[in-house]
C-alpha positions in Angstrom: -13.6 -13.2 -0.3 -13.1 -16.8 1.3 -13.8 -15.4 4.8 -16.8 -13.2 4.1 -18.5 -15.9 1.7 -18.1 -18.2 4.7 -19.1 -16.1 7.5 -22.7 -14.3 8.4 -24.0 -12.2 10.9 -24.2 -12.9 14.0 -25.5 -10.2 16.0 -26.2 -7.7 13.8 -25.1 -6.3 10.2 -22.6 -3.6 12.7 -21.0 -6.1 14.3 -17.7 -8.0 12.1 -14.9 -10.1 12.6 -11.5 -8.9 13.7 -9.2 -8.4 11.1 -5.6 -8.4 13.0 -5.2 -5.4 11.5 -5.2 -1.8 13.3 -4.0 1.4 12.8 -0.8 2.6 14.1 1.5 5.9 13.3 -1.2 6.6 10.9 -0.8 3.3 8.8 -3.3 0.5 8.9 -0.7 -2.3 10.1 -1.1 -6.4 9.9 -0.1 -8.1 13.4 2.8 -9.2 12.0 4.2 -5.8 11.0 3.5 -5.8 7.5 1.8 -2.6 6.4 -1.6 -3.2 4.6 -1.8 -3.0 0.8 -5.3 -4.4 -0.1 -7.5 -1.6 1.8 -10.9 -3.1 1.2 -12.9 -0.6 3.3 -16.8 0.4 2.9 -16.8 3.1 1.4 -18.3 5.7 3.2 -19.3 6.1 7.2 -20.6 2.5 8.1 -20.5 2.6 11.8 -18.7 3.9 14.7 -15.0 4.3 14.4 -11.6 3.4 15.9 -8.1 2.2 15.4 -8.5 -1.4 14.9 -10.1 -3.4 11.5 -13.3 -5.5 11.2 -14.5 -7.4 8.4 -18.4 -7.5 8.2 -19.5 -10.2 6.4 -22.0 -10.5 3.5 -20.9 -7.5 1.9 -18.7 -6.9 -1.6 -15.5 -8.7 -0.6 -13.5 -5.7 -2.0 -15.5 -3.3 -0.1 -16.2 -5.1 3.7 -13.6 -3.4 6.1 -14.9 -1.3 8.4 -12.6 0.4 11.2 -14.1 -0.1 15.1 -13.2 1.1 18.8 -11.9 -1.9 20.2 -14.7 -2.7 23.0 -14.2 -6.3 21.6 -18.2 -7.1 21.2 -17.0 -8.6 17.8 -15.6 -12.8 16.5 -12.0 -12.9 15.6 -10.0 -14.2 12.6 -6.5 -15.6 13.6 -4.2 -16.9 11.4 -1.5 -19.4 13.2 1.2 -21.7 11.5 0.1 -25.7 11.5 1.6 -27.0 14.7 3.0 -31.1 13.7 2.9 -33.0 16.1 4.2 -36.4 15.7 3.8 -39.3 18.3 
């Protein structure tokens, strides 16, 4: 919800923001190995299709994954632990 209230469009209403999630051995799987539990895809056929995850913003937050090819025309989301740096 944070990330989709906080995002908009910025090509088109196909076009999302990488997850760091994709499907692999049949199981959509975060970057860091975890399998995923929240599955919040549109219900439906959205757009085209593909092993890796997009979030398209604007939509219900419970219902705004969307699965894509990965040609990589799309923003990502990364997640990275704070780096302290003292002086």
């Amino acid at each position: 919800k944070f990330v989709s209230d906080r995002s908009s469009y910025y090509y088109d209403e196909w076009h999302g923001y990488w997850l760091g999630l994709r499907e692999v051995n049949s199981n959509w799987t975060w970057v860091d190995g975890r399998i995923d539990t929240l599955k919040y895809w549109i219900k439906g056929s959205y757009a085209s299709s593909g092993p890796f995850a997009l979030l398209i913003p604007q939509k219900n937050y419970s219902e705004n994954w969307d699965s894509a090819d990965k040609v990589f025309q799309n923003r990502f989301i990364c997640e990275h632990d704070v780096l302290i740096r003292s002086d």
